[in-house]
C-alpha positions, 0 to 999 in steps of 0.5 A: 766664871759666873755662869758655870756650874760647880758640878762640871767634871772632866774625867776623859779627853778627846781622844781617850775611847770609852768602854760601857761603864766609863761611858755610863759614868761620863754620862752621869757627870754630863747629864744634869749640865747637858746643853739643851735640844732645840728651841735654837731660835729662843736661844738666839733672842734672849741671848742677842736680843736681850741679855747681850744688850744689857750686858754690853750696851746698858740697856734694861730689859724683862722677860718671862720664861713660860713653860710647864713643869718638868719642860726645862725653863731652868736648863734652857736659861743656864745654857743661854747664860753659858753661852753668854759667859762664852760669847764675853770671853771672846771679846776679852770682856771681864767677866766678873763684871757681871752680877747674877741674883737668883731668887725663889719664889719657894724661899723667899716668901715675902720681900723682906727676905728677898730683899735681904738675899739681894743683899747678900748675892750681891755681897752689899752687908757692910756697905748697908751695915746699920743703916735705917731705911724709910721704904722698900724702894730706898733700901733697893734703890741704895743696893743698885746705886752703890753697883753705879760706876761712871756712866750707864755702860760702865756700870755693873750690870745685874741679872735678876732670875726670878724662879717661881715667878708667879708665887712673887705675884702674890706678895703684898702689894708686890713691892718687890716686882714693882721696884725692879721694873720701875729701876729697870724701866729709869735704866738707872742700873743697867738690868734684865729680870727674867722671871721662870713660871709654869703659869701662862695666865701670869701676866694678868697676875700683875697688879696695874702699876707693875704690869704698865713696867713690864716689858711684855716680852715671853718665851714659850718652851714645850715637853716634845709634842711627839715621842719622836721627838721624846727619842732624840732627846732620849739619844742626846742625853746618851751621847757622850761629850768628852771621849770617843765611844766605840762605834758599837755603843750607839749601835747597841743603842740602836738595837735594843732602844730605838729599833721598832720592836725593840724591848727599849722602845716599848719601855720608852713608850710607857714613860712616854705616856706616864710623863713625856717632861725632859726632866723626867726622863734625865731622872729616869736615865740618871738612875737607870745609869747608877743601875747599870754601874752597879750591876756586878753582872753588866757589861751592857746598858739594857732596857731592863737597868730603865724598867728598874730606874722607872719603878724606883722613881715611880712606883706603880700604885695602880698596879698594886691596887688593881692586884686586890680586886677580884676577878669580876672587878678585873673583868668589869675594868677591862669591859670598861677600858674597850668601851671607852676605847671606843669613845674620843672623849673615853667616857663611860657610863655603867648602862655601856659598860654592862653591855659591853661586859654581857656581849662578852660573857654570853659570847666567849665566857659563861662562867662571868655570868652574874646577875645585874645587882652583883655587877652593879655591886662591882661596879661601885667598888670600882668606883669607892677605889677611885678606878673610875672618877666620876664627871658629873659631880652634882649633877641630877643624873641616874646612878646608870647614865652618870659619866666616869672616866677611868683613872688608871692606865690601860697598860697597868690593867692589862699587865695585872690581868695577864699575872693574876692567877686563876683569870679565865683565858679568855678574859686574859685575851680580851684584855689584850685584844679587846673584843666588839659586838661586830667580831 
């Protein structure tokens, strides 16, 4: 079965009820093979439209696969692929029939080594054996011509999945992607190339010759656009596909990370913000599972196993780096962070930013009250730690009105000013709540 992965396990049947920690542990064996959410109608065409056409009526197809890093380009084939093997065995199609050849555009960096991994998917090394050949195009034209038996149908059909699609872009004179469009194109062997890139310029990559090949036909995946959306994800990759699990795990669920002031959301919500991709988050739940199994004093999943799984796949650099500053640099960042709040675009400048800080310290705290050189002084050092980047590069602008926009998150700033000793308290306040002219 050519489509399944080696690492699918089964350890519990349908009936068997869970406890937290078997749960835990199924769900660690499920989650890197869990069946991807939405894009049901993307599914259906490359399945129906495309793949299916190739498998049983030998036609010839390609296809790229858009989407940026992270969103699951890879998880989404893999399923359609399953779902393919599925949908064979129904109809009693024999199914090693069908030759799949992944290649990576992180591998193989040119065509003489993929040519040779082509060989070798497609387990074609003693019939090249010492053969000499005058091109690339013979040597791969060889290669799909000894798959040839009869007529066009009944002919093995190959899958062709092109990772990194874009870095094949750049090989010399692309002979690669040339000779598979134009064998694609001939319906010589019946094939289909899917190709898998974060770029959506990819297509002007081309060059004339094998872009006029192409198919043009793309499929578009996106990271959920709504932590809404993050959520349902969250609780697909959290429910169990084999067993029963007691009505009181998706309860606990519920209460501790779904619920709207539950501790879990708000962790949720951080690694929302820091990175809202699929694959991100199956990491952080993979890990935060290992935590959960290995805490001798767990009987439940908690947000706290999450906050754990994220620092370890994470590490918060900003946090450390803002826990040196003094507390006039810590108060300048926090004048920085309102002032910005205020502003669609969030860019600042040092003549905003002073007023912001001056309203303030005239206002509720006095013991900040620095000449302008010494706030001047901090503000640059924001600058030389990279806390603040600037916008206008070059540009002939004063030092004062120059652009910056602040390159830590909010959340990271407010919870160091709240744990640093010896910060005002009412600096601490202003952190948090923020603090306008009109209040």
């Amino acid at each position: 079965m050519p489509f399944e992965s080696p690492r699918k396990r089964i350890r519990f049947s349908h009936e068997e009820w869970l406890t937290p920690q078997k749960i835990a542990d199924q769900l660690i064996q499920e989650l890197e093979d869990k069946s991807f959410l939405g894009f049901r109608e993307e599914r259906n065409h490359l399945q129906g439209n495309l793949i299916l056409r190739t498998l049983n009526g030998g036609e010839s197809n390609s296809v790229l696969i858009m989407g940026g890093v992270g969103v699951g380009k890879t998880a989404f084939l893999n399923q359609v692929l399953a779902d393919v093997t599925k949908e064979r065995a129904k109809t009693k199609v024999v199914e090693d029939n069908v030759l799949v050849v992944r290649l990576s555009g992180w591998l193989q960096v040119d065509d003489r080594l993929a040519l040779k991994e082509i060989t070798r998917q497609l387990h074609l090394d003693n019939v090249v054996g010492d053969k000499v050949f005058g091109s690339f195009a013979d040597h791969l034209e060889f290669l799909l011509a000894s798959l040839k038996a009869g007529d066009q149908k009944s002919s093995k059909p190959v899958v062709f999945v092109l990772d990194q699609f874009d870095l094949f872009c750049e090989h010399h004179n692309q002979t690669l992607l040339y000779n598979l469009f134009d064998t694609a194109q001939s319906r010589a062997v019946p094939m289909i190339i899917i190709g898998l890139t974060p770029r959506i310029d990819v297509v002007e990559m081309m060059e004339k010759r094998v872009k006029s090949r192409f198919c043009h036909r793309s499929i578009h995946l996106n990271n959920p656009t709504s932590f809404n959306g993050y959520l349902e994800y969250f609780q697909h990759f959290l429910s169990p596909q084999i067993g029963n699990p007691d009505k009181s795990w998706k309860r606990h669920l519920k209460d501790k990370f779904l619920d709207t002031n539950s501790p879990g959301k708000k962790v949720l919500n951080q690694l929302y913000d820091m990175d809202s991709s699929i694959s991100h988050l199956k990491y952080i739940l993979h890990e935060a599972l290992f935590q959960f199994l290995s805490d001798p004093n767990g009987s439940s999943f908690e947000p706290e196993h999450l906050e754990v799984a994220a620092k370890l796949w994470r590490p918060n650099f900003d946090e450390e780096l803002l826990l040196g500053l003094t507390v006039l640099d810590l108060a300048l960042a926090v004048a920085v962070k309102n002032t910005a709040f205020n502003k669609v675009d969030r860019h600042v400048n040092f003549e905003m930013v002073f007023h912001e800080f001056k309203t303030f310290v005239n206002r509720k705290c006095s013991m900040l009250n620095f000449d302008r050189s010494i706030i001047m002084k901090s503000w640059e050092n924001l600058i030389h730690l990279e806390i603040l980047r600037p916008l206008d590069r070059g540009a002939k602008v004063q030092n004062e009105y120059k652009d910056y926009i602040m390159d830590i998150m909010d959340l990271d700033l407010t919870k160091v000013v709240d744990k640093v000793p010896g910060i005002p308290l009412d600096l601490r306040d202003w952190a948090k709540t923020g603090f306008r002219e009109s209040a």
